[in-house]
Structures are given as C-alpha cells and as structure tokens.
C-alpha positions as CSV (number, residue, x, y, z in Angstrom):
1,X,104.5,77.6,91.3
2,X,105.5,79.9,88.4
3,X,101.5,79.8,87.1
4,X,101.2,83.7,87.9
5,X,101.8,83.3,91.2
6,X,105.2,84.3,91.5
7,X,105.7,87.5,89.3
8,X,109.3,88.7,88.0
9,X,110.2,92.3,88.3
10,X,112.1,94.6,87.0
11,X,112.0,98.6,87.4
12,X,113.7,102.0,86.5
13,X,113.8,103.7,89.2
14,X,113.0,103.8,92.6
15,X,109.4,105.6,91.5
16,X,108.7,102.9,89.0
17,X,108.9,100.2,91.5
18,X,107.3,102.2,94.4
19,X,104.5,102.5,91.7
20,X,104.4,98.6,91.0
21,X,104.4,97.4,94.7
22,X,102.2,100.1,95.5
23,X,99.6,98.8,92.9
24,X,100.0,95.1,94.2
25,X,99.2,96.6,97.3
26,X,96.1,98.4,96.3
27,X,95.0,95.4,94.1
28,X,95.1,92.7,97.2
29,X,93.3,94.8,99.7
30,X,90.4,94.5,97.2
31,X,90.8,91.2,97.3
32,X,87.6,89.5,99.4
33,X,90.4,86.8,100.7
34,X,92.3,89.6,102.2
35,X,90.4,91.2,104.2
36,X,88.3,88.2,105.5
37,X,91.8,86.6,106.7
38,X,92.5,89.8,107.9
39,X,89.4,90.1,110.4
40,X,89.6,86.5,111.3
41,X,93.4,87.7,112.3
42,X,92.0,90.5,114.5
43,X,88.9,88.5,115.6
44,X,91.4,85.7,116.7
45,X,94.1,88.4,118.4
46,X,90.6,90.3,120.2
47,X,92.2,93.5,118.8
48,X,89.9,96.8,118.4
49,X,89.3,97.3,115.0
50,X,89.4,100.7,114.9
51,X,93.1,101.3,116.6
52,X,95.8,101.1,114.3
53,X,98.5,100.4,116.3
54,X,97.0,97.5,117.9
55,X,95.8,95.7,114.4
56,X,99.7,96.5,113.0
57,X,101.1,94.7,116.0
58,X,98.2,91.6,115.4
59,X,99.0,91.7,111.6
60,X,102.5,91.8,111.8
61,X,102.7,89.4,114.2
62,X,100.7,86.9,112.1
63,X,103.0,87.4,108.9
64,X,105.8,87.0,111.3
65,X,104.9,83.8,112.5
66,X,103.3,82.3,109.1
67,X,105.9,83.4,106.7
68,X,109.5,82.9,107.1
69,X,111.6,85.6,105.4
70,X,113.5,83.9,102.6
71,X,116.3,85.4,100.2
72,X,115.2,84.9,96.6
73,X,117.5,85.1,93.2
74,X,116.9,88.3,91.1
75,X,113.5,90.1,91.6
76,X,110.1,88.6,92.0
77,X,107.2,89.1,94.0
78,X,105.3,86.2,95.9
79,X,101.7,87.6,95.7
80,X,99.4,88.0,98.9
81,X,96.7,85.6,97.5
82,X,99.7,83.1,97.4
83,X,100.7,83.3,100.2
84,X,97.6,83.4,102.3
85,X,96.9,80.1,100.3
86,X,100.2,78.5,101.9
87,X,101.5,79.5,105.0
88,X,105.0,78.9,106.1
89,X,106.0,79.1,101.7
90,X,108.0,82.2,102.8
91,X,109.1,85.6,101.1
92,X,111.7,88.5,101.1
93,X,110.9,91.9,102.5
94,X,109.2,93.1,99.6
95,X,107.2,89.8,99.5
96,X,105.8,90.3,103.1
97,X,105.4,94.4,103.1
98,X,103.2,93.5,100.5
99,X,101.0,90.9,102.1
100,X,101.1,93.1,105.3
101,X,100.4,96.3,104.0
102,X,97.3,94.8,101.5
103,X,95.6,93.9,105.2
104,X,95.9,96.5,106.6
105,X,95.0,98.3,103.5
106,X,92.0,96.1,103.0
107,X,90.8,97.3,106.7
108,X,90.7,100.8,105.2
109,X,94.3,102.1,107.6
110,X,96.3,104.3,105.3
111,X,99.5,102.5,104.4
112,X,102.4,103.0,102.3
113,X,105.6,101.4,101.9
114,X,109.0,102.4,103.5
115,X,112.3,101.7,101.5
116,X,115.6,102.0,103.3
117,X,118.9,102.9,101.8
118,X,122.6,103.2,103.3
119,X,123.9,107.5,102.4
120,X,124.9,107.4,99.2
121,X,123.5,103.8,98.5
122,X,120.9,102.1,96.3
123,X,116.8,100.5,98.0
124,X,118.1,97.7,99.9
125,X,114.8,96.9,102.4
126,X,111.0,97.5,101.9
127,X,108.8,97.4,104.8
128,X,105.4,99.2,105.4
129,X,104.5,102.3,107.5
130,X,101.1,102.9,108.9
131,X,99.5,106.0,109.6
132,X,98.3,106.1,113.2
133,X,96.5,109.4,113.7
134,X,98.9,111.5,112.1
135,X,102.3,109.8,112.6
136,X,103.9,107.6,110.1
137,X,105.1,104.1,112.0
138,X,107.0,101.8,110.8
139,X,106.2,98.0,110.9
140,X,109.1,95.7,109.3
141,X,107.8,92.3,108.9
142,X,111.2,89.9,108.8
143,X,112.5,91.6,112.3
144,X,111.5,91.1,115.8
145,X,111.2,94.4,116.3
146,X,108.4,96.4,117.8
147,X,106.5,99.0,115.8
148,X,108.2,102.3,114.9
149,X,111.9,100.5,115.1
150,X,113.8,101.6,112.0
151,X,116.8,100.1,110.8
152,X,119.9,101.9,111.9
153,X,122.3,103.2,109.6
154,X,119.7,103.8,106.7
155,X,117.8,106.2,105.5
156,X,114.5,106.2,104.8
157,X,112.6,106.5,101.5
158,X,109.0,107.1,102.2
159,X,107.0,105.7,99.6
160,X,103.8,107.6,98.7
161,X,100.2,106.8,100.4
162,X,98.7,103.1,99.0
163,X,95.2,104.4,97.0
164,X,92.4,102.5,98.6
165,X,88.8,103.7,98.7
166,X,86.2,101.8,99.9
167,X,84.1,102.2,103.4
168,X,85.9,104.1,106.2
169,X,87.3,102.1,109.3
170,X,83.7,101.9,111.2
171,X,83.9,98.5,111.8
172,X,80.1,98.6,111.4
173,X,80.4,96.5,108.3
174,X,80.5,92.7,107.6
175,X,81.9,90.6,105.5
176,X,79.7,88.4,102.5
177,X,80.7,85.3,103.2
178,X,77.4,83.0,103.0
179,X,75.9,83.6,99.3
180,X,76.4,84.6,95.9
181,X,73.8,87.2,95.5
182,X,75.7,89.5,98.9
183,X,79.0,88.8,97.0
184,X,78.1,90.4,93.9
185,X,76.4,93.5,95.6
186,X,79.1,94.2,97.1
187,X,81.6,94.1,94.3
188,X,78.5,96.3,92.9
189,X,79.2,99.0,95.1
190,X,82.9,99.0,94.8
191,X,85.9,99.4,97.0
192,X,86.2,96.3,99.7
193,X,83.7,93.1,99.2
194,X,82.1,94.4,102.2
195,X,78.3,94.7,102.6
196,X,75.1,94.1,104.7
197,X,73.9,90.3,103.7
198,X,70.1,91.1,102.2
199,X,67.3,88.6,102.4
C-alpha cells in the first residue's frame, strides 16, 4: 500500500501545507475517476446538479458512509484515487477533506479547505468549506453533523479558494466514458475529462 499511494508529509507552516493539500485537491478533481464517481454519487442521491448545498450533503454523505475516519501515525495522506479504489480503507480528516473537496471540485463548486485551531493553539482538524452563492459552508466529513456545523471551541483558519478551471457548473456536459478517441479530446481541451462524445 506504500506504492505511491499513501504519501508522507511534512510542512513549514500552516501556508506550506494549505498549499500542498490544496494542490492534491486541484490535481484529483482533474482526475476522470473523480468526477465520474462523483456524478454517479449525485445520479444515485437524484440531487440537482447545479445546487450546492444539496451535492455537499450527497457527497458528504457518501464519504461518510464509505470511509471510516481512522487516526494515522505521523503525517500522510491517503490519496482520492485510493480511496475511491477501496472503499471502507479509511482516512483521517485531512485524508477525507481531500477526497471530498476534489468532488466537488471536479463538479466545478468552488471549494477550499477549513483548518481549525484551539486560541493560542497549533492546526488540529481540516475539513472543507463550499461556496454556496456567496457564503462559505462548512462540510466536516468524520462528524455527523449537518452542513455549516463548526466545531466549538476553535477557531477557524480559512484556507484559500482550490484553483480549478474547467467548464462552469451547466450540467449540460457529459462524461467520455465509452471510447478512446472522446477521452483524449477532452483531455485536449483541458480542465475536467468532460466532453460531447463525437462520431
């Protein structure tokens, strides 16, 4: 399992690692695996694409169920296309903001990631905030909690806004699934494997 799957860590500062998990983030929404899961997720949940609270709440709800949270010795980071590959393996909070974050990232919703601190304290808890037409919520993926719940007696450490370009949030787009030749045109164009399967 230690084949580049499961990556060790080690950062600075709190701006070093917000700029490492960011870029995980950014590199699995680009992912084709990502974002198909993701929109079999939605499909499955019969959530409206285009609302953001509604595909947090299926997304999160998916990681919740799927991937138990799971202390882990020093500082690594269980990568998405891992754990889309094997269900139930696990992760910290880090592990699953990440994986949560790159879907909804890959569905073009602008994400970042939320750190929480005790006053005076060191980053102890990652978990992912979505923009939902304006307002930052917060979604933590090893709680029960509903969206927007923050954890009380921390303070929050907003990390900055997940770069992903690619096609706006239409969801008048599919995904290449069927050939080569749709699969490469759309990795032609950039941003998310997404593209209109030509004959």
């Amino acid at each position: 399992m230690n084949d580049l799957k499961i990556v060790p860590f080690a950062w600075k500062n709190h701006e070093d690692r917000d700029r490492a998990l960011r870029h995980l983030v950014a590199k699995y929404a680009h992912q084709p695996q990502t974002r198909m899961r993701a929109l079999e997720i939605l499909r499955d949940c019969k959530t409206p694409e285009r609302d953001p609270i509604a595909a947090a709440t299926c997304l999160l709800k998916f990681v919740r169920s799927n991937y138990p949270y799971r202390m882990e010795a020093g500082e690594q980071i269980v990568l998405p296309n891992v754990l889309l590959d094997n269900p139930g393996i696990g992760g910290d909070c880090d592990d699953l903001s990440i994986l949560l974050a790159s879907m909804l990232a890959s569905m073009a919703w602008t994400v970042r990631l939320n750190y929480w601190r005790r006053p005076g304290g060191h980053i102890e808890h990652v978990s992912v905030g979505i923009d939902a037409d304006g307002k930052w919520v917060n979604l933590d993926p090893i709680t029960d909690n509903a969206p927007g719940w923050k954890p009380v007696g921390y303070v929050e450490v907003a990390g900055k806004t997940v770069p992903v370009g690619g096609a706006p949030n239409t969801g008048a787009v599919e995904v290449c699934k069927s050939s080569l030749i749709p699969f490469l045109i759309g990795l032609a164009i950039g941003g998310f494997i997404v593209c209109k399967v030509l004959k």
